[in-house]
C-alpha positions, 0 to 999 in steps of 0.5 A: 145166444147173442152177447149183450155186455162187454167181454175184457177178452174179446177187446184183447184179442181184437187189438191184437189181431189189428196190430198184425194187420197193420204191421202186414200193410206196412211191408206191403208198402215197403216192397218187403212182403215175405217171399214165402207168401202163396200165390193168388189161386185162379179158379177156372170155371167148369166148362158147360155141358154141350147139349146132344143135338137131336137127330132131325127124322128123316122125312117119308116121302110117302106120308100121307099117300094112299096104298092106292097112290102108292101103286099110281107111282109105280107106273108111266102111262103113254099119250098120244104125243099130238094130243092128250089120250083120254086112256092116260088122262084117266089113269091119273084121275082114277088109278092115280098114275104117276107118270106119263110118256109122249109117245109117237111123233110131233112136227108141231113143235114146243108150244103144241107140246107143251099144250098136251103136257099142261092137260096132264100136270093140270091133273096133279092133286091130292085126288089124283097123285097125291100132289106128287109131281108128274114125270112127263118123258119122252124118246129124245135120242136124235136121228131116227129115235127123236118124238119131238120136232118142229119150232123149238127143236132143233133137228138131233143127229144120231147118237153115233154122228154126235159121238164125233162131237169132242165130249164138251161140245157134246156135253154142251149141245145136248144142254140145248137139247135139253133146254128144249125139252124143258121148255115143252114142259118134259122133265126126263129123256128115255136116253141115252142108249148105253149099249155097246154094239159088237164091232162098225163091221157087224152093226147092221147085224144088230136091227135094234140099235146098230142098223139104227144108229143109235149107239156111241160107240163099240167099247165101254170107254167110247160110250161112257164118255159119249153117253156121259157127256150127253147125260151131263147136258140133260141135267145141266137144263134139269132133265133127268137122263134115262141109261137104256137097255140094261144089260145091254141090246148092243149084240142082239140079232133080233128087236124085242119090240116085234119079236118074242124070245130075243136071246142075247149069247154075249153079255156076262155078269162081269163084262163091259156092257154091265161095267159101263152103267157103273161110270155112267150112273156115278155122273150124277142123278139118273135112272136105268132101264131094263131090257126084255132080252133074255141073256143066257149067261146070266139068266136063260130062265126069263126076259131080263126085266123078270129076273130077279139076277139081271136086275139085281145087278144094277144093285150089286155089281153097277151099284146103283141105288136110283130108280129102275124101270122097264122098257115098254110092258104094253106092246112089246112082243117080248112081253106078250107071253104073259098077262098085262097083270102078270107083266107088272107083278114079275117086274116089281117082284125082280126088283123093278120101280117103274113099269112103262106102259108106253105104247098101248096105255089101256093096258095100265087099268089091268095092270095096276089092279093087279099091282094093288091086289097082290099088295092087299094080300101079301105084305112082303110084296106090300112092302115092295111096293113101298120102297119102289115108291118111296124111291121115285117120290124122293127122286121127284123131289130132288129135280129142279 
């Protein structure tokens, strides 16, 4: 209970505990305070928790995109080069293809290009692909592998006759090439070839890319400089560079495009012609196309672009996690043993992304029918379909 009277106590004990404190000042102020006094104690405040950042999910590239949509990404579609092919125009309108391929030949030049390639990225939409951008490629090699010509583009030399070229020089002449290219609205270049062919002696023996003149070279180092350096002009002007044939066509004695059963006996595993991809696809963002040659001292079983071990060492040995693709599945004479279905189903199946469908687009109906069936019924290849996808939709993405 609180006091209410006067305690003779309390009064004592109060001038007694004043008289000690007064006497305290007084040393103070004399400068005599006992050396035995504690030191002041600093308190240190306790340090605030950081807070764990939350980890932002990554995005997937194919939120909101159909299976049907999915299976359109998995295609390149050929065009007539002059004008636009009603076969390609609708593959993207009614099965959704993902990219397309100019193919023939032009002398009409950069704005007559560019006219065709508006007729399709015009299509590009929620209906058609999702709104997922269209690859527009091409053959621009130089020499006689060049689509495009005419004002605008410059005459290309072979890639033999540009390996003279010191490599920035030619870094920076295939930057102009590829400015032009850009200009006509194309974002990607089926070049450079990457094949090694046998010797200068025996290059005619070699009707694929040796009589051609489309090599850089006859060692790995020669034509990973050269091809380097032409890949690097390319996405200098935003285009993407395409290495081709892998394994390798270099040593070959018969063109795949008009014959059957090609066999390669020289390429291995482990030699230059697998190596070479491996310092070319480390320059920078590229895709690698796969041949339909057969090698026998990898896999003798099928055509390079079906098997699971020739594809599979883009992954492993070349270590290569881009985009791969086929060389031409519609027309190829390699490739005409099985079914435009079948073609495009063994090619997911080996480890492929993108089926080119260049030449003869009206085999692509087929073959995306047969795509989305077999994904409708077998989950694992389902599942297929949807890495090959999601890794071309996030290579879209990241080009300019």
């Amino acid at each position: 209970m609180p006091r209410t009277a006067s305690d003779p106590r309390r009064t004592t004990n109060a001038l007694r505990a004043a008289g000690a404190l007064v006497l305290a000042g007084m040393l103070v102020l004399a400068g005599c305070a006992p050396a035995s006094a504690p030191a002041p104690t600093t308190t240190t405040a306790a340090p605030t928790p950081t807070a764990t950042p939350t980890p932002t999910p990554t995005a997937d590239p194919l939120a909101g995109l159909s299976l049907e949509e999915r299976v359109g990404q998995l295609f390149m579609v050929g065009t007539d080069v002059s004008a636009a092919t009603p076969a390609t125009q609708a593959a993207i309108t009614d099965r959704h293809a993902g990219s397309i391929f100019l193919h023939g030949r032009t002398q009409s030049g950069t704005a007559a290009v560019a006219a065709v390639v508006d007729q399709f990225t015009g299509l590009v939409g929620s209906g058609a692909t999702g709104g997922i951008r269209l690859w527009v490629a091409t053959d621009q090699e130089g020499g006689e592998v060049q689509v495009l010509r005419g004002p605008g583009f410059d005459d290309m030399p072979y890639a033999i006759r540009q390996a003279d070229l010191p490599d920035d020089q030619l870094h920076a002449q295939a930057a102009v090439w590829g400015g032009q290219l850009a200009a006509a609205g194309v974002d990607m270049n089926l070049a450079p070839v990457a094949d090694i062919v046998t010797s200068h002696d025996a290059r005619f023996s070699n009707p694929p890319i040796g009589a051609l003149g489309r090599q850089y070279g006859y060692d790995e180092a020669t034509v990973a400089a050269k091809a380097g350096a032409f890949a690097q002009g390319m996405r200098d002007a935003g285009v993407l560079p395409v290495f081709k044939h892998f394994p390798g066509l270099g040593h070959v004695t018969a063109n795949t495009d008009t014959t059957a059963n090609v066999v390669d006996t020289t390429v291995t595993a482990d030699g230059p012609d697998v190596s070479v991809y491996r310092s070319l696809t480390a320059g920078g963002p590229s895709a690698v196309m796969v041949s339909t040659a057969i090698y026998q001292n990898i896999d003798p079983a099928a055509p390079a672009v079906f098997s699971p071990t020739v594809v599979g060492l883009v992954r492993s040995t070349v270590r290569f996690d881009g985009v791969i693709m086929t060389d031409d599945l519609s027309a190829a004479a390699a490739a005409q043993a099985w079914s435009p279905g079948d073609r495009a189903v063994l090619a997911l199946s080996a480890g492929v992304d993108l089926v080119l469908a260049s030449a003869d687009p009206t085999v692509f109906a087929a073959m995306y029918d047969a795509v989305l069936a077999r994904a409708q019924s077998d989950p694992a290849f389902a599942r297929r379909v949807d890495e090959a996808a999601a890794r071309i939709v996030a290579a879209k993405a990241a080009m300019p």
